[in-house]
DOVEXTOR-702209 format. One line per 5 residues: their letters; for each residue x negated, y negated, z negated of N, C-alpha, C, CB. Coordinates in pm, whole numbers, plus 32768, in hexadecimal, padded with zeros to 4 digits. Glycine has a CB too. Example, Ala and Ser with C-alpha at 12.3 -4.5 7.8 and 13.67 -1.06 7.14 Angstrom:
as	7AD9,8239,7CF4,7B32,81C2,7CF4,7AD8,814A,7CF4,7B95,81BF,7C77  7AFB,80E1,7D3C,7AA9,806A,7D36,7AF6,7FFD,7CED,7A80,803C,7DC4
This chain:
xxxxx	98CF,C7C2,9CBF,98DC,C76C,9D35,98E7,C7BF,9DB3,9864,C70D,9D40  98D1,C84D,9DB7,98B6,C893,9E22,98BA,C91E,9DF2,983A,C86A,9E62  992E,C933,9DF0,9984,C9A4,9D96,99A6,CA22,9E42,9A58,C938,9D2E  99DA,C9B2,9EAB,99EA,C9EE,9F08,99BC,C9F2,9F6A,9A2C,C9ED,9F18  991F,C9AC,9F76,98E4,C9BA,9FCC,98AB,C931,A014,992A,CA08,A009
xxxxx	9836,C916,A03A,9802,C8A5,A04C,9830,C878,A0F0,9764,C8B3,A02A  984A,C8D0,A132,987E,C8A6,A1D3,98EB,C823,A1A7,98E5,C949,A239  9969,C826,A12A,999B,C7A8,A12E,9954,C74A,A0F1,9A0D,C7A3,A100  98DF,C745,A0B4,9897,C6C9,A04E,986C,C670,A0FF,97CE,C718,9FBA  980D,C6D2,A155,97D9,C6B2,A1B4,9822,C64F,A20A,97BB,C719,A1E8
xxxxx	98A8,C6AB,A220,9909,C63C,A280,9906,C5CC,A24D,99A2,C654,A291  9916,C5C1,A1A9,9969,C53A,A19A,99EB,C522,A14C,998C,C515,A217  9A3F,C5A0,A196,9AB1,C567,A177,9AF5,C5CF,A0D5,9B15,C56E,A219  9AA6,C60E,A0B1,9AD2,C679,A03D,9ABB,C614,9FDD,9A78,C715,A023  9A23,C5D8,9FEB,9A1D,C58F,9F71,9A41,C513,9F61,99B6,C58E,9F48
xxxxx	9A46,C4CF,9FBE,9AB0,C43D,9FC6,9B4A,C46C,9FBC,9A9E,C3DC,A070  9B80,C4B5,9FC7,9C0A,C4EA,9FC4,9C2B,C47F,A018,9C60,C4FE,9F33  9C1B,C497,A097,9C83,C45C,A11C,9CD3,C48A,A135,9C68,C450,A191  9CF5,C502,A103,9D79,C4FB,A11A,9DCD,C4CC,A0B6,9DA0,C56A,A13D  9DD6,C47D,A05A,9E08,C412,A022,9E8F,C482,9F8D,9E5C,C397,A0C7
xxxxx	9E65,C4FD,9FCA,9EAD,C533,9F3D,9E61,C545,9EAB,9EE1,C5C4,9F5A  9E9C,C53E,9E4E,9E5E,C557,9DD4,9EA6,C5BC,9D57,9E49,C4CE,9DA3  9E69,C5D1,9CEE,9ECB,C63C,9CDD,9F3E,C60C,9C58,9E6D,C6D3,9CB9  9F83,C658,9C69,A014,C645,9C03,A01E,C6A6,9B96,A0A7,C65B,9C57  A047,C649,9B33,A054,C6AC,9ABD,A0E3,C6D4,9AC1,A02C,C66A,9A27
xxxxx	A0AD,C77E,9A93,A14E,C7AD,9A9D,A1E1,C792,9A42,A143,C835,9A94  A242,C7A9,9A5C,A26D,C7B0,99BD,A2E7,C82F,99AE,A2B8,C704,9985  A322,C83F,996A,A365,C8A7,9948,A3B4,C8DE,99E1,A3C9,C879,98C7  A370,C95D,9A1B,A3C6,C997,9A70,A36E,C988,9B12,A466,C943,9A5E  A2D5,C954,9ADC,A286,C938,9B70,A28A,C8D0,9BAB,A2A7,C980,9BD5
xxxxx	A300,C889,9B98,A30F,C807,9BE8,A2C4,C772,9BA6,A3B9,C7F1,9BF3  A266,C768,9BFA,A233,C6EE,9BF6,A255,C66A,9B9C,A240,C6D6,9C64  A215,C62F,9B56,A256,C5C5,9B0D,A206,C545,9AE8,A287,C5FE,9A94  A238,C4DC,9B3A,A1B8,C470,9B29,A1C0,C442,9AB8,A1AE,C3F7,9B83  A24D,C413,9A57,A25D,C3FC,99DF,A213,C43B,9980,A2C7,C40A,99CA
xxxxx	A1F7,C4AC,9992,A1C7,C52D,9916,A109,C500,9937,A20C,C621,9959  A100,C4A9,9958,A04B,C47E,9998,A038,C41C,991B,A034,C40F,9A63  9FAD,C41D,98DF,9F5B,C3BD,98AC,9F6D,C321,9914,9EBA,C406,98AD  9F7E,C2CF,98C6,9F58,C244,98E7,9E92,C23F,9922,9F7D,C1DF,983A  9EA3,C20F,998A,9DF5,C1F9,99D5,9DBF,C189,996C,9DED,C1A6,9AA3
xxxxx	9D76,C193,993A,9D2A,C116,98F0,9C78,C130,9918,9D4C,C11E,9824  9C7B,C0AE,9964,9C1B,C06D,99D5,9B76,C072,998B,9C57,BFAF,99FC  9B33,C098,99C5,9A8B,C08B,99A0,9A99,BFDD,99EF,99F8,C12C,9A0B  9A4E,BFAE,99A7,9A37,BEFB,99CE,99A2,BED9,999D,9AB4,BE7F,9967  997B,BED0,9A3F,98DD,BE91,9A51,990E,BDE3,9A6E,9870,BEEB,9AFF
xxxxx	9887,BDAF,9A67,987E,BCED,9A6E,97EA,BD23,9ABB,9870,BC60,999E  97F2,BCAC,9B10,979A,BCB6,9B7B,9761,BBF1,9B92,9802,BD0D,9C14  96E0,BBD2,9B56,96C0,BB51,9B42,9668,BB1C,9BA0,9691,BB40,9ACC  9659,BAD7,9BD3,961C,BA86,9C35,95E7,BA27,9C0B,9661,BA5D,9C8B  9551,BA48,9B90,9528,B98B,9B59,9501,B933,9BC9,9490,B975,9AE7
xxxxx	94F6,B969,9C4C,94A5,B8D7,9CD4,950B,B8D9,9CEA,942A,B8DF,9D6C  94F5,B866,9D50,954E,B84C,9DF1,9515,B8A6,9E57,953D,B7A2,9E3C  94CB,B8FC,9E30,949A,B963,9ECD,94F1,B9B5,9EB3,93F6,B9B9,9EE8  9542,B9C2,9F34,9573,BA35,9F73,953A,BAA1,9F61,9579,BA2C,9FE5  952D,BB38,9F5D,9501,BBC5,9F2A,9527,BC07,9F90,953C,BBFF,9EA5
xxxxx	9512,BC59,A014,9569,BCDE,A03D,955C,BD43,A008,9561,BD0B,A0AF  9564,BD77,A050,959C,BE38,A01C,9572,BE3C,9F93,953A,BEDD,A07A  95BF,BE09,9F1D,958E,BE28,9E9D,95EB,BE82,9E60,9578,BDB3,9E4C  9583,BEFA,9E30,95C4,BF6C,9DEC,962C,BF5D,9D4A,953F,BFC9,9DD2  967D,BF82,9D5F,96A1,BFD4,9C95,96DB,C050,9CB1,9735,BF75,9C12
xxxxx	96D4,C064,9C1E,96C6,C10C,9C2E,9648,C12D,9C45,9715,C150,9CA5  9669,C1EC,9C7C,95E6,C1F4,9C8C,9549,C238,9C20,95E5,C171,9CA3  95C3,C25E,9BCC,9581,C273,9B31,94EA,C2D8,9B30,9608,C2D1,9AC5  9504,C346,9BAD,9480,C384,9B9E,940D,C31C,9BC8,9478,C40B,9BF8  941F,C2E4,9C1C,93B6,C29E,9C5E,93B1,C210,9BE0,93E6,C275,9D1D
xxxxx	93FC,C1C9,9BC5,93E3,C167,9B78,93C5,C171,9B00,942D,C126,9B7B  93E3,C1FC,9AB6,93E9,C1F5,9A30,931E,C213,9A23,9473,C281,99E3  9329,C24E,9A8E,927E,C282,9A66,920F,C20A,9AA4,9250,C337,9AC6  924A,C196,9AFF,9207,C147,9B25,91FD,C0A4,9B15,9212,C16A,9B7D  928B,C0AC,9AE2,92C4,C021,9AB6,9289,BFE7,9A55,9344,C01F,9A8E
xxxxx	92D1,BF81,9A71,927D,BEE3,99E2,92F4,BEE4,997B,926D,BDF4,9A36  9306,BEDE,98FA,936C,BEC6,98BB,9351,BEB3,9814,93C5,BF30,98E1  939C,BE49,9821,9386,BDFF,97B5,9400,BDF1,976F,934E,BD88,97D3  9433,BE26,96FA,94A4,BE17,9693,94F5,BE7E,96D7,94F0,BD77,967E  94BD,BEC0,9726,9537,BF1B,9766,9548,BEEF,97DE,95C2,BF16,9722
xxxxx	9543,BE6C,9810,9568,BE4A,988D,94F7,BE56,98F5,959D,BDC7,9887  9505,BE9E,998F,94AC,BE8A,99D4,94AC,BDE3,99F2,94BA,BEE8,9A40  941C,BDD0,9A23,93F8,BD67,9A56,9385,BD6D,9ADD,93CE,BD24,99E2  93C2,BD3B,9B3F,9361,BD4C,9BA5,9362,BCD8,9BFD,9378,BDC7,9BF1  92B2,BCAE,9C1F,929D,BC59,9C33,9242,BC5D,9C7E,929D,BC25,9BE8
xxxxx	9226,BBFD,9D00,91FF,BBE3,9D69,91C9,BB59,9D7F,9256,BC02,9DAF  91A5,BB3B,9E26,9166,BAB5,9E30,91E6,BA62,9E2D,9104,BA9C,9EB9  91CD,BA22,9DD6,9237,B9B3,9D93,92A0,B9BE,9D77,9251,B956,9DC8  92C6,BA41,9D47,9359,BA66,9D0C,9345,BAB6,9C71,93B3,BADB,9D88  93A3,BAC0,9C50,93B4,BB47,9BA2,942A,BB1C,9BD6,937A,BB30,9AC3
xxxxx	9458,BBB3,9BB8,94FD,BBF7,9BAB,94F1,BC52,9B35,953A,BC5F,9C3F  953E,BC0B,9AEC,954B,BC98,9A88,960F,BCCA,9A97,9512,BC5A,99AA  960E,BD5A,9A66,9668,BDAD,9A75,9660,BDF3,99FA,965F,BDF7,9AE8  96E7,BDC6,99CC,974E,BDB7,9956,9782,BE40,990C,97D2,BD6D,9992  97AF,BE3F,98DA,9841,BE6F,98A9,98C5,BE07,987F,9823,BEC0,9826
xxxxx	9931,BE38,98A0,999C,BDAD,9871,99B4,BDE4,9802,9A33,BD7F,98C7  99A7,BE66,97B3,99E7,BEA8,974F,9988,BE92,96E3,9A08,BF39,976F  99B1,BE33,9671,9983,BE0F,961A,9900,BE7C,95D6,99F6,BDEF,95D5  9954,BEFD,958C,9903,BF34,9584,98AB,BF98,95C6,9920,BF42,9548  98BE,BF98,9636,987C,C014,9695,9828,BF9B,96D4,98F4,C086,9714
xxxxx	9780,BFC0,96F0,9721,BF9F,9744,9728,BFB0,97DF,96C1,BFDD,9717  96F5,BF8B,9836,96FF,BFB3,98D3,96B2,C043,98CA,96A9,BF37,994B  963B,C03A,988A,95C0,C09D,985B,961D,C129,9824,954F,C04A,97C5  967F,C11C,97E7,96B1,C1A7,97B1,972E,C1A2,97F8,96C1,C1BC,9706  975A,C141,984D,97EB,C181,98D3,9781,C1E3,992F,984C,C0D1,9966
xxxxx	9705,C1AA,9946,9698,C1FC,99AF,9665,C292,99A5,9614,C1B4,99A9  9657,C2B4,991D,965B,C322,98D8,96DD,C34B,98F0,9636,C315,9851  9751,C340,989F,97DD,C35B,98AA,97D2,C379,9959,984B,C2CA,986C  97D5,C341,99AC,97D9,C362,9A2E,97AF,C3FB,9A63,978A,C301,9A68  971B,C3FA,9A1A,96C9,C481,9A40,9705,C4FB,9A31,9653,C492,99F6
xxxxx	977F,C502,9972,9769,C572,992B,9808,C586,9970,973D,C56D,9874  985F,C524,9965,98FC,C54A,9981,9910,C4D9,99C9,996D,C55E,98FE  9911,C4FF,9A81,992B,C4F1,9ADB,99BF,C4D4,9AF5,98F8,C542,9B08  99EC,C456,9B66,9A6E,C430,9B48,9A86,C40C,9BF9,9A7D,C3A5,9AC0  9B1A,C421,9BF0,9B42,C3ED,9C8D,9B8C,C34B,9C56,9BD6,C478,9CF4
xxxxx	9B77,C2EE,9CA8,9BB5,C29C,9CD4,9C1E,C281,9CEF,9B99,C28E,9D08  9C9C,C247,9CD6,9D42,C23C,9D11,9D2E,C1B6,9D5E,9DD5,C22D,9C85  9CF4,C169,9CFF,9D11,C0BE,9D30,9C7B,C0AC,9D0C,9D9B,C042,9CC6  9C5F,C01A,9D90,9BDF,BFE8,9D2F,9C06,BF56,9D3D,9B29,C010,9D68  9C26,BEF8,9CCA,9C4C,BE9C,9CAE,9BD9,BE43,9C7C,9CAD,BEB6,9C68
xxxxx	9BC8,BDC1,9D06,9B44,BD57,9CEF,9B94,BCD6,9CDD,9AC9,BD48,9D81  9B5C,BC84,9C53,9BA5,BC0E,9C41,9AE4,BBA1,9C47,9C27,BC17,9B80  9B1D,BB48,9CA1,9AB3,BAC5,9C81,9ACA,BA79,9BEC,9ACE,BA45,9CFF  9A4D,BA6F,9B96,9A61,BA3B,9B1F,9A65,B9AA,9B50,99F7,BA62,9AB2  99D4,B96C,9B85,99B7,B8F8,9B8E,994F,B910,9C2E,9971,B8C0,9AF2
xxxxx	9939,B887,9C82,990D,B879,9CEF,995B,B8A5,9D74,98A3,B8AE,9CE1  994D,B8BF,9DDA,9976,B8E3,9E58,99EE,B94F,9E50,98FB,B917,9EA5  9A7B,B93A,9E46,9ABE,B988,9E66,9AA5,BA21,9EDA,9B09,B92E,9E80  9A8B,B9D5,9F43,9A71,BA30,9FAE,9A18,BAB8,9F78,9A21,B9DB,A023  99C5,BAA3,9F18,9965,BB0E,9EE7,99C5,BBA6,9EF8,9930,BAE6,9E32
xxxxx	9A33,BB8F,9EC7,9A8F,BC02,9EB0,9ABB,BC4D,9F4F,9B20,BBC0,9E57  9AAC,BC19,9F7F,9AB0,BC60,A014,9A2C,BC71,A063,9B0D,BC0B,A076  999F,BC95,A03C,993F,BC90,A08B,998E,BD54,A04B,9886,BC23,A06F  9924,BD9E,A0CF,9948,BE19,A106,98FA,BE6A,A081,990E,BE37,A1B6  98FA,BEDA,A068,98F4,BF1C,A01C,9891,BFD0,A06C,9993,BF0E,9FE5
xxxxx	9843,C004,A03E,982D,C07F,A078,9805,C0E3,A021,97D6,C076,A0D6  982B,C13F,A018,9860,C1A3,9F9F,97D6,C206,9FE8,9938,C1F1,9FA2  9769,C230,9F84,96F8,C289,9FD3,96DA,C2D8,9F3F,9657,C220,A02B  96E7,C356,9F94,96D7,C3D8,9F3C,96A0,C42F,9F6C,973D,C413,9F11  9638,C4A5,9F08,95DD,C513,9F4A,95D1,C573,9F28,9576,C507,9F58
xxxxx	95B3,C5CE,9F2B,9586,C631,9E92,94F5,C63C,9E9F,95CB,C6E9,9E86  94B6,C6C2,9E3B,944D,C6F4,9E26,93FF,C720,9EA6,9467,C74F,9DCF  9450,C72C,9F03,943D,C787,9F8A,940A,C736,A002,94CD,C7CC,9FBA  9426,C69E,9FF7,941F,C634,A03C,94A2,C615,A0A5,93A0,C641,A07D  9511,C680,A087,957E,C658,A0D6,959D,C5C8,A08A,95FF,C6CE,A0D5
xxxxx	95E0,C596,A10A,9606,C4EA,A0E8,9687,C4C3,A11F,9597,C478,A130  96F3,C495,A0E4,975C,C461,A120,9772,C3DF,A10C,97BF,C49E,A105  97C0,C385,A161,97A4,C2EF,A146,9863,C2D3,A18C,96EC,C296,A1BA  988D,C24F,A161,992B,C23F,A15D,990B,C1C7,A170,9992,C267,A0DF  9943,C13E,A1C9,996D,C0D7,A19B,99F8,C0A5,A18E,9934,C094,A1D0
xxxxx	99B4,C059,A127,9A75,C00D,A100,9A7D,BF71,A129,9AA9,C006,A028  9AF6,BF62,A151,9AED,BEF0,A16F,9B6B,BE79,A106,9B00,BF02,A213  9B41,BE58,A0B2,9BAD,BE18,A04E,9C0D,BDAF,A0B7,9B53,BDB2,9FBE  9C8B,BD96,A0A3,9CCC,BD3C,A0DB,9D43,BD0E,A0A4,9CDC,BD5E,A147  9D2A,BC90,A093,9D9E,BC5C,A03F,9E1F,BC83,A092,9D94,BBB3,A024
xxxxx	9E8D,BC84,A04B,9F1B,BCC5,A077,9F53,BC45,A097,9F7B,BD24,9FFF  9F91,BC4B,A0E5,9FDD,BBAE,A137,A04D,BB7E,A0C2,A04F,BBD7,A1F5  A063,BBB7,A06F,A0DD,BBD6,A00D,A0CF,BBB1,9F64,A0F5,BC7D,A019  A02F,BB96,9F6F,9FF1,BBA7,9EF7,9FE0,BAC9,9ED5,9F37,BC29,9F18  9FD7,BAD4,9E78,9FFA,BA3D,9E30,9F67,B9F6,9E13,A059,BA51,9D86
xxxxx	9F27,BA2A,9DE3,9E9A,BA34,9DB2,9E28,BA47,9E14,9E94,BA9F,9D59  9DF1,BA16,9E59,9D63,BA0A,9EBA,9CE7,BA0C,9E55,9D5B,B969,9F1C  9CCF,BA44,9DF7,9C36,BA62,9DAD,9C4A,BAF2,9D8B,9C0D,B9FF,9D12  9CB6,BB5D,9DBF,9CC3,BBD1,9D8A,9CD4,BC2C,9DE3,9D19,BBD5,9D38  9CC8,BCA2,9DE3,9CED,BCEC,9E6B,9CBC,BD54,9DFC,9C9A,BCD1,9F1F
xxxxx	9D3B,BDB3,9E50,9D55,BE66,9E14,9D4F,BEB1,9E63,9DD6,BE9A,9DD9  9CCC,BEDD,9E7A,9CD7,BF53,9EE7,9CFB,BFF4,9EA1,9C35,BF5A,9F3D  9D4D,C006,9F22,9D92,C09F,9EF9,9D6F,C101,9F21,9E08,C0BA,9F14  9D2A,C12B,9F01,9CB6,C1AE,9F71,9C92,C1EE,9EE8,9BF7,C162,9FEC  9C9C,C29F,9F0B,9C50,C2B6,9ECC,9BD5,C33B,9EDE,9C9A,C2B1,9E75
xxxxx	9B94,C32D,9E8F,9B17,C341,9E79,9AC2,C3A3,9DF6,9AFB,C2C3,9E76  9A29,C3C8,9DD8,99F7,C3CB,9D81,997A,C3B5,9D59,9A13,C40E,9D6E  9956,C3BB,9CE2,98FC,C36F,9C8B,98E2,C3DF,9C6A,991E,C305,9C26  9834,C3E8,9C6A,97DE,C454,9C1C,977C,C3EF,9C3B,97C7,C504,9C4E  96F6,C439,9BBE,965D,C3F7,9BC5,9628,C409,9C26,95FE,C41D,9B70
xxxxx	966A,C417,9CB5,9608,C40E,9D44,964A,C3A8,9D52,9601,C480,9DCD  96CA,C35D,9D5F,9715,C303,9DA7,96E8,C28F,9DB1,9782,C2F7,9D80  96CE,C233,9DED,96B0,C18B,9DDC,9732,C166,9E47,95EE,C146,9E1E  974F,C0D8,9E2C,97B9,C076,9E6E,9757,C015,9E7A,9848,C045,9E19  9738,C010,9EF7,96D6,BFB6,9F4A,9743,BF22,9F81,968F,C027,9FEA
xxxxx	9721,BEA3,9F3A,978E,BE52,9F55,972B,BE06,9FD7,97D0,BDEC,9EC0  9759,BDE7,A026,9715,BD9D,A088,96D8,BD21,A074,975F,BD8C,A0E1  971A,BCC5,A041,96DE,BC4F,A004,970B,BC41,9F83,96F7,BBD6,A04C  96D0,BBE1,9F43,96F6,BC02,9E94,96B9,BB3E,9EA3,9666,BCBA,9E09  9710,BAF6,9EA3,9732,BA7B,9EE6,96EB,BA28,9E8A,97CD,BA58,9EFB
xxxxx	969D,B9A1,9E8F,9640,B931,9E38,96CA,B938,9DEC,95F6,B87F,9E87  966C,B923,9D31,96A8,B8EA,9CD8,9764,B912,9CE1,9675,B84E,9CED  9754,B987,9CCB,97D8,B9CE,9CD6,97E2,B9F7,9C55,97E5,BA43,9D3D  9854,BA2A,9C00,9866,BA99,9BA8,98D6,BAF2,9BD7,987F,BA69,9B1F  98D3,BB4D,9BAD,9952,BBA8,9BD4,997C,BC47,9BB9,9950,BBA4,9C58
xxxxx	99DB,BC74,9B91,9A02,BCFE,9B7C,9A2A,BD46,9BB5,9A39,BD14,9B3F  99EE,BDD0,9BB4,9A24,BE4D,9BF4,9A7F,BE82,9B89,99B0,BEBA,9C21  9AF7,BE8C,9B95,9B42,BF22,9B36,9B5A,BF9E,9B8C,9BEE,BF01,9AF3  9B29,BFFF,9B3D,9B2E,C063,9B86,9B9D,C0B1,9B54,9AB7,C0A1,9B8B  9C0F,C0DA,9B86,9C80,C12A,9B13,9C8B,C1BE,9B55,9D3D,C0D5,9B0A
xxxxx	9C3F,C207,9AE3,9C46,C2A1,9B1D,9CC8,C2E2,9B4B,9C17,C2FF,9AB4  9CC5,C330,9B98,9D4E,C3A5,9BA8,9D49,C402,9B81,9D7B,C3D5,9C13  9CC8,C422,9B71,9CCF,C4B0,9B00,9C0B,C4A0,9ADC,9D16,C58D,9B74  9BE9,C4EB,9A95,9B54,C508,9A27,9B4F,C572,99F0,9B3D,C4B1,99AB  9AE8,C598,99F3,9A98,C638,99C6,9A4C,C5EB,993B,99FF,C68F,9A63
xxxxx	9A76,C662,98E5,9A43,C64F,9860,9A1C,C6D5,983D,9AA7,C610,97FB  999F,C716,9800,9983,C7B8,980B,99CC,C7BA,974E,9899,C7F9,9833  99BE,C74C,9725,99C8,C746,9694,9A6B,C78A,966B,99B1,C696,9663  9ABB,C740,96D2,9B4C,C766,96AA,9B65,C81F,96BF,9BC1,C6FF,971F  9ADC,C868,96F1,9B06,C8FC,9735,9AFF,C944,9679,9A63,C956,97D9
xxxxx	9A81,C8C0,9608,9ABB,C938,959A,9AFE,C900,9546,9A5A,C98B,9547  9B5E,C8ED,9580,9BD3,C8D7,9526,9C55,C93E,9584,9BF8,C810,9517  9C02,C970,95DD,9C6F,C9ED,9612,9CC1,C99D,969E,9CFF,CA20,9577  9C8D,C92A,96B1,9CD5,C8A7,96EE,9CB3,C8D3,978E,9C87,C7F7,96B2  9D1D,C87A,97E9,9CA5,C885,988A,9C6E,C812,9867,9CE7,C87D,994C
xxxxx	9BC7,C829,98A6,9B7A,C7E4,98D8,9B83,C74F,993B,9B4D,C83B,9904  9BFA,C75B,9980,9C13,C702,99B5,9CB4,C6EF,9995,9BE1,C710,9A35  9CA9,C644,99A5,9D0D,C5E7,9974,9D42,C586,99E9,9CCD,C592,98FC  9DD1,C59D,99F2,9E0F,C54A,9A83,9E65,C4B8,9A12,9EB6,C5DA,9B08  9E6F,C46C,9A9B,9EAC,C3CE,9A58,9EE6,C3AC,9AC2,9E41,C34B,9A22
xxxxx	9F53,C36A,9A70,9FCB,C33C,9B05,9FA3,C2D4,9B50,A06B,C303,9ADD  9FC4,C2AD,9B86,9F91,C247,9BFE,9F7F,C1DE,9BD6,9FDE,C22D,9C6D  9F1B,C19A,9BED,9EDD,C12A,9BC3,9F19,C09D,9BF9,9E54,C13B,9BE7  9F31,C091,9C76,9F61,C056,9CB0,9FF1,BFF5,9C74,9F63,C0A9,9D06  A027,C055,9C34,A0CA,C00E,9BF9,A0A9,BF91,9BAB,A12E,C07E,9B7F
xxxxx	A027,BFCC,9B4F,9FCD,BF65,9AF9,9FB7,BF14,9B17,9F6C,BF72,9AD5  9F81,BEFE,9B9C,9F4A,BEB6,9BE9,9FB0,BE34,9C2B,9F12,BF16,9C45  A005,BE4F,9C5D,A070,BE33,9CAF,A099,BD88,9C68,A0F3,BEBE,9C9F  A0B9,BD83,9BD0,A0EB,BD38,9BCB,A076,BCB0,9BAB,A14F,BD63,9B7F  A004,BCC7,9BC0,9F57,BC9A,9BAB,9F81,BC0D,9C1A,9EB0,BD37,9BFD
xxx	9F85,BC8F,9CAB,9F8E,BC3F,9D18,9FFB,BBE3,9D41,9F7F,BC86,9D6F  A060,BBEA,9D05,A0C2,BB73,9D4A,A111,BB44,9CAD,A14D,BBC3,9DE2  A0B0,BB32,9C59,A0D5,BAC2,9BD7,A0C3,BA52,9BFB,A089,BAC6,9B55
């Protein structure tokens, strides 16, 4: 995470990648090739609301802090307050939320797209603000907000694709601002690239790039 030095973790902008480049796989002769890229296939959390109380700043993610403090039952966190339980999912049949949280810790991933669909309740849920808060061991802290917004262009009002990207390690939480009464709803997260230490013995790199998520995305919003 800090290969070159923590002055960019500090700013902000090294580890959010604001400057909005990412990297390209090469192909014969150096030149860049988005075709020659892995397909992004999305980590998918569900995010449940059993009350009608409204929730703010409610965390996911977050794996160091939750995995050692959290409530979880079948795999799924569950957290609960004066007159609410939210539990937080996995959409992927066989993968738990409990072992994406782990997965988070060991092989760390950037973000291309983060794609929120409303299952059931309040559309609007999908546009409350978003705040991306990360730290290390050291107590440096960087914090990002996002602001989701439906595209004037887009067909569908329960979905919104934000295009920013970003990363995910076991410091990260996505602090959603409100997490709306008796809501359900999904985050997909579709990596742009992931660190795996496993692929280094097979002689492999460690890290793995994926073409843009977004194209995927595209035809979601104006079906």
């Amino acid at each position: 995470m800090n290969a070159i030095g923590f002055d960019y973790f500090a700013g902000g902008d090294q580890f959010f990648d604001a400057d909005g480049e990412g990297a390209v796989a090469p192909q014969a002769g150096g030149v860049p090739s988005m075709a020659a890229m892995r397909t992004s296939q999305p980590y998918i959390i569900t995010v449940s609301n059993a009350s009608s109380t409204a929730v703010s700043n409610f965390d996911v993610l977050g794996a160091y802090q939750y995995l050692g403090g959290g409530t979880f039952s079948s795999g799924n966190q569950v957290v609960t307050g004066a007159g609410y339980q939210i539990t937080i999912s996995s959409a992927i049949s066989n993968v738990t939320y409990q072992e994406f949280l782990y997965q988070s810790m060991n092989s760390p991933f950037s973000v291309g797209l983060t794609y929120i669909e409303s299952v059931s309740g309040s559309t609007t849920q999908v546009s409350q603000t978003l705040t991306l808060n990360t730290r290390d061991a050291n107590g440096n802290q960087a914090l990002k907000t996002l602001v989701p917004t439906i595209d004037p262009y887009q067909q569908q009002s329960g979905i919104v694709a934000l295009n920013q990207l970003y990363d995910i390690d076991g410091f990260t939480k996505i602090t959603i601002s409100s997490v709306l009464g008796s809501v359900v709803f999904r985050m997909h997260f579709y990596p742009r690239a992931n660190l795996n230490v496993a692929r280094g013995l097979r002689g492999n790199q460690v890290a793995a790039d994926f073409g843009s998520p977004m194209k995927q995305v595209t035809p979601l919003l104006t079906k």
